[in-house]
C-alpha positions, -999 to +999 in steps of 0.1 A: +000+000+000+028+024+009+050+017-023+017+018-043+008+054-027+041+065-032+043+057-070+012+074-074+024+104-061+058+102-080+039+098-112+017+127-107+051+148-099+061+139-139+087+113-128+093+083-144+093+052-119+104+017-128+090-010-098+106-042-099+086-069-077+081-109-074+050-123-092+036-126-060-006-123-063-012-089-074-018-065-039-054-059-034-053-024-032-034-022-069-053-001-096-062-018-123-040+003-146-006+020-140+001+058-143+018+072-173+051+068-165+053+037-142+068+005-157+066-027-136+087-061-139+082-089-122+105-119-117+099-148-102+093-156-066+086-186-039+067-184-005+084-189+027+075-217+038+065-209+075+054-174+068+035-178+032+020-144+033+053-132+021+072-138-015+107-134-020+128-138-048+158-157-054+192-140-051+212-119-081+175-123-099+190-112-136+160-101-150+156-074-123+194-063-128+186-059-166+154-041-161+175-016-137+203-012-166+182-006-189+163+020-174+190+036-161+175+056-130+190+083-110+188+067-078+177+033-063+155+030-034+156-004-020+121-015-002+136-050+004+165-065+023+168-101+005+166-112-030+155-086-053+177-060-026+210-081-032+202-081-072+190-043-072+223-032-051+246-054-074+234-034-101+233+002-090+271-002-076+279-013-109+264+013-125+276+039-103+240+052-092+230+066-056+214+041-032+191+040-007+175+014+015+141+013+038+140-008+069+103-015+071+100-054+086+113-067+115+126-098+108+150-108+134+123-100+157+099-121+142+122-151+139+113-170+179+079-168+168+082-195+139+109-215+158+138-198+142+151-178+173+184-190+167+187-171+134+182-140+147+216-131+154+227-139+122+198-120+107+211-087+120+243-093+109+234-105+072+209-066+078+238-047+088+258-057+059+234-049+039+225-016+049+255+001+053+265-007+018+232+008+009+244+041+022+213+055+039+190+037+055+154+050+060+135+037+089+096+046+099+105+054+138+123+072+162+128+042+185+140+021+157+170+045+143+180+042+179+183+009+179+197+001+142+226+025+156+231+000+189+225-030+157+260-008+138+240+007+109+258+036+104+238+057+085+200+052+094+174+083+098+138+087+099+114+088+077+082+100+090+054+085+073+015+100+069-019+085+073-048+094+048-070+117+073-099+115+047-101+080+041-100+071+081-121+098+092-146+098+122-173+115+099-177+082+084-188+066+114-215+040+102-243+028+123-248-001+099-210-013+100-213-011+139-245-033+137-224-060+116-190-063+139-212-066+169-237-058+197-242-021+187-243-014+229-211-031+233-175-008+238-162-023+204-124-029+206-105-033+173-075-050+161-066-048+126-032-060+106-020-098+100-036-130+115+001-144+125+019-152+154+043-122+158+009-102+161+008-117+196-031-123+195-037-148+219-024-120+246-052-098+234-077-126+236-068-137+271-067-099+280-102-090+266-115-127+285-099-104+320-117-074+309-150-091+299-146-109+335-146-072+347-171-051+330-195-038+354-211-012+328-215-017+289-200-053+277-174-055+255-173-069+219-139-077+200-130-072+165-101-089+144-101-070+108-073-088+086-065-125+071-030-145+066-021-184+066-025-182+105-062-174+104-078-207+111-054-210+143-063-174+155-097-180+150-098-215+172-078-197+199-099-169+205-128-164+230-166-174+217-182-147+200-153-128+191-159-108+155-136-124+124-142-095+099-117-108+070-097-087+046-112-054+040-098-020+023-113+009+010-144+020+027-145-012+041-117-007+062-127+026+069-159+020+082-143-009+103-123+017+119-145+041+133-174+020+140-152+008+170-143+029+203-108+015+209-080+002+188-054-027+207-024-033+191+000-062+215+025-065+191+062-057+200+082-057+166+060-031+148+089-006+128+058+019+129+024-001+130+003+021+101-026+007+120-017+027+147-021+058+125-052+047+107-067+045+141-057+079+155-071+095+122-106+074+129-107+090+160-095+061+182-072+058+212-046+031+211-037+008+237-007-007+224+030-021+237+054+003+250+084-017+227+093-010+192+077+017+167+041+023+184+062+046+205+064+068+177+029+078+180+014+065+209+016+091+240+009+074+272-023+093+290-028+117+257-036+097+230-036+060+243-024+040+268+010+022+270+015-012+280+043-034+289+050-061+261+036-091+267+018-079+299-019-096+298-029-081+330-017-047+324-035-052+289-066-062+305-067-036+332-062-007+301-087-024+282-110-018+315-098+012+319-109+032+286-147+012+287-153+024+317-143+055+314-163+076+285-151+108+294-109+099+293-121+077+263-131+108+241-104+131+251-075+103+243-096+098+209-097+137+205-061+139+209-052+112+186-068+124+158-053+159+165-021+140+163-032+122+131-037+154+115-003+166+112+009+138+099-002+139+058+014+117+032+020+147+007+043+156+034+060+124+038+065+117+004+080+159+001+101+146+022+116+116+006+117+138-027+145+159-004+165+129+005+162+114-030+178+150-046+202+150-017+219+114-022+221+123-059+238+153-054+261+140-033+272+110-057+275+144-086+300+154-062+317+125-057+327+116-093 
């Protein structure tokens, strides 16, 4: 969604972009032509096999390093650490051309939850490498330029990203969408993103079963918005009742958003959590884990509520918290949306321009 946005938005600038991509199932959200301007190349890609959601291709992919050579770009942005990365990077320091990388997924993070904990060291290392040949690296988050400098990247920064403010809006607050996720009396809490064990859903579930136990007002109702090859086990883990929406996007996904009253994020190896954003925007405060990039955004007592990661009862005790309280519900909400407003994607993408213009003058200079 973020590198389909951003294309967009180069495109309508007058640039020419060249996307090169696994033949992974085509993303929901792409149009259904490209802008003038945009080429796109696919090579060839396999599933991981304990995390199928994702596609990656093979190493030194040719085809991608010929499409790069024969466009000839000013300056590589690379979205990806791992095959098409490697082959992308081979071919723009043979070429000569300015570099740049985004960190975006944390994958030694992720590792213990499918049994490859071990790897995690190694991970970072195989990263670092990577990164610092790159040049720059652009990460979504305060908290995690601090740690990629503790990791030895050496050049990381910040890349503050935006959240569309009309699409999540609370002026599209639906009745009817309220009516489908659930008891329309209930204080509706939300999760949205992947269905898969990093997500660390069954802490939310066993914290909402401690807040249910504890509701002496309105009851509470729980809604999961997303899909992934783990959806069968989160759904025969959670507590009876609990709301399976599926995949949405578009109004969908809007409507999802603020027909709830609190957004619950547990994860702990979020670089930024977009979620997090699209909440604040639809007028929701957060509760979320006080680890990794929902820091960026999430203010303890202004615009959500911190937790410690992994914490169930401190979960369950914020989740009792906000239902139970209307009025330090609506002023947290209030504020988050405040905060969701001054963060717009024109400007984020502005901003990227700069940094793009910068690395290319600097590798003028150098030659």
């Amino acid at each position: 969604m973020l590198l389909g946005r951003f294309v967009r938005f180069l495109a309508a600038r007058g640039h020419e972009v060249l996307v090169v991509t696994t033949d992974a199932p085509a993303e929901r959200d792409a149009p259904a032509t490209l802008p003038a301007g945009v080429q796109v190349v696919k090579v060839r890609g396999f599933r991981l096999p304990r995390y199928p959601d994702l596609t990656m291709a093979l190493p030194f992919a040719p085809r991608a390093a010929r499409a790069i050579e024969t466009f000839r770009p000013d300056i590589v942005h690379l979205v990806t650490e791992y095959g098409l990365g490697i082959a992308a990077l081979g071919a723009a320091r043979r070429m000569g051309l300015p570099v740049l990388a985004s960190f975006e997924t944390n994958i030694p993070g992720c590792l213990p939850y499918y049994g490859f904990g071990w790897a995690a060291g190694p991970s970072w290392r195989y990263l670092r490498w990577f990164h610092n040949r790159s040049g720059l690296t652009l990460c979504p988050s305060e908290p995690w330029r601090e740690l990629l400098e503790t990791k030895g990247f050496k050049y990381a920064r910040v890349w503050e990203r935006g959240v569309d403010t009309e699409q999540f809006a609370p002026a599209r607050r639906s009745e009817a969408a309220r009516r489908r996720n659930g008891p329309p009396d209930a204080i509706q809490l939300l999760y949205v993103g992947r269905l898969t064990p990093e997500k660390e859903l069954p802490l939310l579930f066993d914290a909402y079963r401690r807040a249910q136990a504890r509701a002496n007002g309105r009851p509470l109702h729980l809604v999961l918005a997303g899909d992934g090859a783990y959806a069968g086990r989160m759904r025969s883990a959670a507590p009876p009742g609990v709301t399976f929406a599926g995949y949405l996007e578009g109004e969908a996904l809007s409507e999802v958003f603020v027909a709830a009253d609190v957004f619950v994020l547990p994860s702990r190896v979020e670089t930024l959590g977009y979620v997090v954003l699209e909440a604040m925007a639809s007028g929701l405060p957060v509760i979320g884990a006080d680890k990794g990039g929902t820091l960026e955004n999430v203010r303890d007592g202004v615009n959500g509520l911190l937790c410690p990661a992994g914490d169930r009862e401190r979960f369950a005790e914020a989740i009792h918290t906000l239902a139970g309280d209307e009025p330090l519900r609506r002023r947290l909400a209030a504020n988050a949306r405040a905060w969701a407003e001054q963060r717009t994607w024109n400007r984020a993408f502005d901003t990227l321009l700069e940094t793009y213009e910068e690395r290319i003058s600097s590798a003028a200079h150098r030659m």
